[in-house]
C-alpha positions as CSV (number, residue, x, y, z in Angstrom):
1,X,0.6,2.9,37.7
2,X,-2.1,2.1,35.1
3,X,-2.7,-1.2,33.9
4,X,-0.5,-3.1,31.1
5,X,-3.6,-3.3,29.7
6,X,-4.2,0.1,28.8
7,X,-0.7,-0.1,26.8
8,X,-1.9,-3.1,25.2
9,X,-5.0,-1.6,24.3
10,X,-3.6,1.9,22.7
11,X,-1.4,-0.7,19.6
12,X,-2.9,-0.6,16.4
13,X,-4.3,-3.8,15.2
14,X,-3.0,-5.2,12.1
15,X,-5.4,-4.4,9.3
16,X,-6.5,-8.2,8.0
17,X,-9.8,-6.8,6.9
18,X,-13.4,-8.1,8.2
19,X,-14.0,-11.9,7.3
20,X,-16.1,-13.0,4.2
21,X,-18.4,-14.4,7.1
22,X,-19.1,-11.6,10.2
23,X,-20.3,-14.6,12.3
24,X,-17.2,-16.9,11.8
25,X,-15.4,-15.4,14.9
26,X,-18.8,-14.7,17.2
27,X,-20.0,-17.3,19.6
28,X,-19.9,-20.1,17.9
29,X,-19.6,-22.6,20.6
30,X,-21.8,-24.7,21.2
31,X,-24.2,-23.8,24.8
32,X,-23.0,-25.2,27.8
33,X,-24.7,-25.3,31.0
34,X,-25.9,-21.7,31.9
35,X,-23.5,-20.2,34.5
36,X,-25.3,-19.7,37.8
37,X,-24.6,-20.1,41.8
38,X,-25.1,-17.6,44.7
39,X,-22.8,-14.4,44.6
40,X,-19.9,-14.7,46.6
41,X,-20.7,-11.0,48.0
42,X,-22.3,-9.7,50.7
43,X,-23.4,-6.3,48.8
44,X,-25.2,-9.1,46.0
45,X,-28.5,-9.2,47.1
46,X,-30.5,-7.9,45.1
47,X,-33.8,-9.7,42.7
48,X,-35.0,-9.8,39.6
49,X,-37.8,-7.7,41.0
50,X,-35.6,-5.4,42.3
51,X,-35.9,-1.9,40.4
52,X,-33.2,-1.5,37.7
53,X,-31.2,1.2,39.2
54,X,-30.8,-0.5,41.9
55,X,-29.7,-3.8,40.9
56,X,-26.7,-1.4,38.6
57,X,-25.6,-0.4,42.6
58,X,-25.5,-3.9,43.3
59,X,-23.3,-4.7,40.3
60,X,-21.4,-1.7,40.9
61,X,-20.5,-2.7,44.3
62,X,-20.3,-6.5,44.2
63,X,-17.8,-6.4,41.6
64,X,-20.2,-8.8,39.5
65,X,-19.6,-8.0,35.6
66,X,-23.2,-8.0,33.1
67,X,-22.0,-9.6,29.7
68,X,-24.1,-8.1,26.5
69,X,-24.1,-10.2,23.4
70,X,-23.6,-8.2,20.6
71,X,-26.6,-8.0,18.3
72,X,-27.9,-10.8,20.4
73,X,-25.3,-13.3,19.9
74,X,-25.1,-14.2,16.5
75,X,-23.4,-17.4,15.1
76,X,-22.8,-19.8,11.9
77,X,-26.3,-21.1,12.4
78,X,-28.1,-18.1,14.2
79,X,-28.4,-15.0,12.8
80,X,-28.3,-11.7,14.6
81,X,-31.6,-10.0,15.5
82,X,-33.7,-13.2,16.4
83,X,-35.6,-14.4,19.2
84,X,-34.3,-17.8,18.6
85,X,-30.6,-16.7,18.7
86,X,-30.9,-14.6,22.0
87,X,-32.6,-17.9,23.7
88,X,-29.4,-19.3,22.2
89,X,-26.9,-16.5,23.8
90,X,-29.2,-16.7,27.2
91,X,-29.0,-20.8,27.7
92,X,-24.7,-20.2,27.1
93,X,-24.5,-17.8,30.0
94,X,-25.3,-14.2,29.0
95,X,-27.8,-12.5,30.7
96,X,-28.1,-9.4,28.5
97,X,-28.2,-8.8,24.7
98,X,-28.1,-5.8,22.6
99,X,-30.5,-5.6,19.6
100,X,-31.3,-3.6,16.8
101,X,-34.4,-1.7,16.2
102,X,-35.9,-0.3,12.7
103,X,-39.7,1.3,11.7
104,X,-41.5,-0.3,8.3
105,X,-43.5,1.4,6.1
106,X,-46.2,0.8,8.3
107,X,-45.3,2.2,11.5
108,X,-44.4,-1.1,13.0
109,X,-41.0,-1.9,14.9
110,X,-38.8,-4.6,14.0
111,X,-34.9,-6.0,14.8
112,X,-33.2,-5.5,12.1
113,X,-29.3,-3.7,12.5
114,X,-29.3,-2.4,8.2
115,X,-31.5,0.4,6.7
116,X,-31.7,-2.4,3.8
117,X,-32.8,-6.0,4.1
118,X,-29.8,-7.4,1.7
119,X,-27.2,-8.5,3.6
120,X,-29.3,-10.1,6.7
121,X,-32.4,-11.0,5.3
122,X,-33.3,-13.0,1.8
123,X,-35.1,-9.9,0.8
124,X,-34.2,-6.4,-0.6
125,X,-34.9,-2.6,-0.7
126,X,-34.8,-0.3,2.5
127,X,-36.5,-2.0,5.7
128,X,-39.0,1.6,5.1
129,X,-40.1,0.5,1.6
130,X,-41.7,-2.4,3.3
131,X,-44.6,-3.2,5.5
132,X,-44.7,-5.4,8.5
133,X,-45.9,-8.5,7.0
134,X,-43.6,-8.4,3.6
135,X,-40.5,-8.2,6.7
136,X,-41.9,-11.3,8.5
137,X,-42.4,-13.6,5.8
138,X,-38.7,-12.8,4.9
139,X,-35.6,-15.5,6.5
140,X,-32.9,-14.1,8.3
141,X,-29.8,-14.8,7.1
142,X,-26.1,-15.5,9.3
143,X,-22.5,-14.7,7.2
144,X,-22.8,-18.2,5.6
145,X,-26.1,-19.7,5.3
146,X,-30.1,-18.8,4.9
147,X,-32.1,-20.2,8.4
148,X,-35.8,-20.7,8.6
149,X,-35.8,-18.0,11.2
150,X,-37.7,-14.7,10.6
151,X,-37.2,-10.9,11.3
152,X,-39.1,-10.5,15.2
153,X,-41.0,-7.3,16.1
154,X,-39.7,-5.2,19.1
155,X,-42.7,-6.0,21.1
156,X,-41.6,-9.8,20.5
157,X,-38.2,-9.5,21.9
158,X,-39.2,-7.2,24.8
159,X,-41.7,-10.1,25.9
160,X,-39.1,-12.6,25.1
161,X,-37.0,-10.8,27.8
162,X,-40.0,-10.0,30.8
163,X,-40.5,-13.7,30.5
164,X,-36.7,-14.9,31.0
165,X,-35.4,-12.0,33.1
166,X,-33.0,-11.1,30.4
167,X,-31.9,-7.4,29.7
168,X,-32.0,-5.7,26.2
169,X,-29.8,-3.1,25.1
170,X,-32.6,-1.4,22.5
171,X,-30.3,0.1,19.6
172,X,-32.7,2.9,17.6
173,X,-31.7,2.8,14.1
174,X,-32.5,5.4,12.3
175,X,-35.6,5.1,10.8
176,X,-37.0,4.2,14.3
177,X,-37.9,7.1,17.1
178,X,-37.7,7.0,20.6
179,X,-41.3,7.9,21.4
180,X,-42.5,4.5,19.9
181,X,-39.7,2.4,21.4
182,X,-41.1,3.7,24.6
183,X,-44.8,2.6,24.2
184,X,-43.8,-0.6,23.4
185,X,-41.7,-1.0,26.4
186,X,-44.8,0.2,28.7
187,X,-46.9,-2.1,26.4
188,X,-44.4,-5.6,27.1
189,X,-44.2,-4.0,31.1
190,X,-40.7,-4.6,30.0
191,X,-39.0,-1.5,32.1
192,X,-37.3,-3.4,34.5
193,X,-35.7,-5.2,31.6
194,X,-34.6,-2.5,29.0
195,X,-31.5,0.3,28.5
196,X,-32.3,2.9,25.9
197,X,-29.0,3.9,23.9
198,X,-28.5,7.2,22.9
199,X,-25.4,8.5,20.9
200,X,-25.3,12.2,22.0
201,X,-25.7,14.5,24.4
202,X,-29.2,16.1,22.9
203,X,-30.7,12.4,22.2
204,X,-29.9,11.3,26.0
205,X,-32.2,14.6,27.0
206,X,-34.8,13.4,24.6
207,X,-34.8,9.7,25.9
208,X,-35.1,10.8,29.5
209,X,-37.7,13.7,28.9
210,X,-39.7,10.7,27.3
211,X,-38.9,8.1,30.0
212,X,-37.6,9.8,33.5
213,X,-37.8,6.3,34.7
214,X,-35.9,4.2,32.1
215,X,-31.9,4.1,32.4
216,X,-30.8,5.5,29.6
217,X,-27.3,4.4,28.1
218,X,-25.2,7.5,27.0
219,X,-22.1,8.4,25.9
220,X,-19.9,9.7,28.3
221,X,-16.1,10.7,28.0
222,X,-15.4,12.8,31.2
223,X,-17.2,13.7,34.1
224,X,-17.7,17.2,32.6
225,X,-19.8,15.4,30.4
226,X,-21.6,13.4,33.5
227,X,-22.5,17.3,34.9
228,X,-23.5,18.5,31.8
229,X,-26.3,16.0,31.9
230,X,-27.0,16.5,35.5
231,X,-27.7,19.9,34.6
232,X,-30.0,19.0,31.7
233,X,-31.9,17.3,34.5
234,X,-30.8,13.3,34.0
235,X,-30.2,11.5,37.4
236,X,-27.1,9.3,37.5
237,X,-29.5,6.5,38.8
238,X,-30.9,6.4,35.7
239,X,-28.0,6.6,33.4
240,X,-25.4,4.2,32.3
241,X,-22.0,5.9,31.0
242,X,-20.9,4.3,27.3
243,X,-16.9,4.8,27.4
244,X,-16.3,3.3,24.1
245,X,-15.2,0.1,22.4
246,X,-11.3,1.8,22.0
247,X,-9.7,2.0,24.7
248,X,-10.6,0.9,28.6
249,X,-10.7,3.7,30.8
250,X,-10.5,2.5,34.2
251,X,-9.8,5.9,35.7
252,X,-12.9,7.2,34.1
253,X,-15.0,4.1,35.3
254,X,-13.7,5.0,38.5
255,X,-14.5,8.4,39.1
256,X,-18.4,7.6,37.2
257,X,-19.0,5.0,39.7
258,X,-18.0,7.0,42.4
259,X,-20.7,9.3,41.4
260,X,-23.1,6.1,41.2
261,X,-23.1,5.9,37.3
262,X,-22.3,2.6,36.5
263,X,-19.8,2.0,33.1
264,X,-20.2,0.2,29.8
265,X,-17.1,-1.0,27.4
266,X,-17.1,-2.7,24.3
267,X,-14.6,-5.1,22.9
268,X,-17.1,-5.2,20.0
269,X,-15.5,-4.0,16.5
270,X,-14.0,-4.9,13.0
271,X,-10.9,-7.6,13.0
272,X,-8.6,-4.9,12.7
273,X,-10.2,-2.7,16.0
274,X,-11.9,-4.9,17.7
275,X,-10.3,-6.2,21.1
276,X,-12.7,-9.3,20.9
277,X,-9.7,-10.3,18.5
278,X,-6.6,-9.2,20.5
279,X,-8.0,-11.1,23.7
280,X,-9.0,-14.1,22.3
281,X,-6.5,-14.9,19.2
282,X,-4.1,-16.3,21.3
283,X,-6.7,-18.6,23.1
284,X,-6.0,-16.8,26.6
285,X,-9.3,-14.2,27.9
286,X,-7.0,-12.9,31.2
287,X,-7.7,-9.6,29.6
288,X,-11.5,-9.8,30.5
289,X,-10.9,-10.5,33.7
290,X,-8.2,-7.5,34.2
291,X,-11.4,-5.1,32.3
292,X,-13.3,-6.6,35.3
293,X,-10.8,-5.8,37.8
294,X,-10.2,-2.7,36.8
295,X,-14.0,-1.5,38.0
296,X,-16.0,-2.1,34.5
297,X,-19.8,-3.3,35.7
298,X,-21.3,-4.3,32.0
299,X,-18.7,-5.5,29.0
300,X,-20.4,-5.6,25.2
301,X,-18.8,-8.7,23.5
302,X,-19.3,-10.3,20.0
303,X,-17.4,-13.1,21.9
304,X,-20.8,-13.7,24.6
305,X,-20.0,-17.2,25.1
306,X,-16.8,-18.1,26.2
307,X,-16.5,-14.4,27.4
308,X,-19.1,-15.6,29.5
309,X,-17.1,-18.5,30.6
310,X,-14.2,-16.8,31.1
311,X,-15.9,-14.2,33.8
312,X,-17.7,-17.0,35.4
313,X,-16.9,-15.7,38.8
314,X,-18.0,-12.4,37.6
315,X,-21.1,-13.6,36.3
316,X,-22.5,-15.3,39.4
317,X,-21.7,-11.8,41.3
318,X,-23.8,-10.7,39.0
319,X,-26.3,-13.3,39.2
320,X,-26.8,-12.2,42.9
321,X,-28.1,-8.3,41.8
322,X,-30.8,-10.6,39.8
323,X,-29.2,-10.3,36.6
């Protein structure tokens, strides 16, 4: 029998619209101590040195769970995109953070989610209408407040991450192109700590073409899907199987990982999709621990903190694969 929790998952939410504040409902808690301890598994022991792929097996098989912090972690007082605010999401317990990447007018890469710089910067105009410097003397912005923090270059944030063993989800936008992305990851030395996401089938080919040896993150709906990039020549070592922020699929994480392609779910999403909502508004996060359960390796929350908390078993599994 499949889990209540797919049942759960298939109601539709009731529509109460996207607060005036995006961050009011993210991690707004303050940090606690960062989760850590041996793993509890036998099959956890891998390092942080360890190549990527193989630290996914570990994961995969020690039943740990990787939490990613939506657009690094974003609260009342941090804003998304900032190296300040993943240090934030990485001393409360997450060990991996997706970010946002954009090209100025110059050429140059920066975090920054919009094509525009209105609504999370105290600028204006398209992030391409501006050069590198005009972005960085600009302050980031959260829901509610201006902060003295500014827009980071990719190279920044990939350093950022070599230097605290954290792991960076790298979001292309698109004004940004993979080839560049790439170069700065060699530049930083940063491969052990990236995943490239791509949103089709054609991208995914690009990515890997460019980067055989990066993991690229790529949608995946069926295992037809799986062979139809086999056949394009990506190696399920080196992909990572994005089954949506909908519905969990258990059965689909399931077959993947017995194919050694590890899963990623997101309860990411508006107030009236998002399951960051339905798990947490009545105060009780069981559900993360059923999505953990039910065979799902890496879980992409706007909820990074307590989620954290709540999968603290989880976590230190994790924390034995040298995530």
């Amino acid at each position: 029998m499949r889990l209540s929790l797919l049942a759960a998952a298939t109601l539709v939410l009731a529509a109460c619209g996207q607060p005036s504040d995006p961050t009011a409902t993210a991690s707004t808690e303050a940090p606690e101590a960062p989760i850590s301890g041996p793993a509890e598994s036998p099959a956890a022991t891998a390092t942080a040195s360890t190549p990527l792929p193989a630290r996914f097996d570990c994961l995969r098989e020690s039943g740990g769970i990787l939490v990613v912090a939506h657009r690094g972690g974003p609260t009342r007082d941090y804003p998304e995109n900032a190296i300040e605010t993943l240090e934030r999401t990485r001393k409360a317990g997450a060990r991996a953070m997706e970010i946002d990447i954009a090209e100025t007018k110059d050429g140059q890469l920066v975090l920054m989610h919009d094509d525009d710089l209105d609504r999370t910067t105290n600028g204006t105009g398209l992030v391409a209408d501006h050069t590198l410097a005009d972005i960085q003397a600009l302050k980031l912005k959260t829901g509610s407040k201006q902060t003295d923090f500014h827009p980071p270059t990719l190279q920044a944030a990939l350093e950022w991450a070599v230097t605290n063993n954290a792991l960076l989800e790298l979001d292309k936008k698109r004004s940004a192109a993979y080839a560049p992305i790439i170069a700065a990851v060699r530049a930083a030395k940063a491969e052990n700590n990236v995943l490239l996401i791509t949103y089709t089938d054609d991208q995914a080919i690009e990515a890997q073409k460019a980067a055989p040896d990066l993991i690229i993150n790529a949608t995946m709906n069926s295992a037809d899907q799986l062979d139809t990039l086999i056949a394009a020549g990506l190696k399920p070592e080196h992909l990572i199987a994005w089954t949506g922020n909908v519905e969990p699929r258990p059965e689909l994480w399931k077959t993947l990982a017995a194919r050694g392609v590890e899963s990623i779910f997101g309860t990411n999403g508006s107030r009236a999709e998002g399951l960051d909502y339905k798990y947490w508004d009545d105060g009780d996060g069981s559900e993360f621990n059923t999505l953990a359960a039910a065979g799902l390796p890496i879980l992409v929350t706007g909820y990074s903190d307590k989620t954290s908390r709540q999968l603290s078993q989880e976590i230190r599994a994790a924390a034995g694969c040298g995530f």
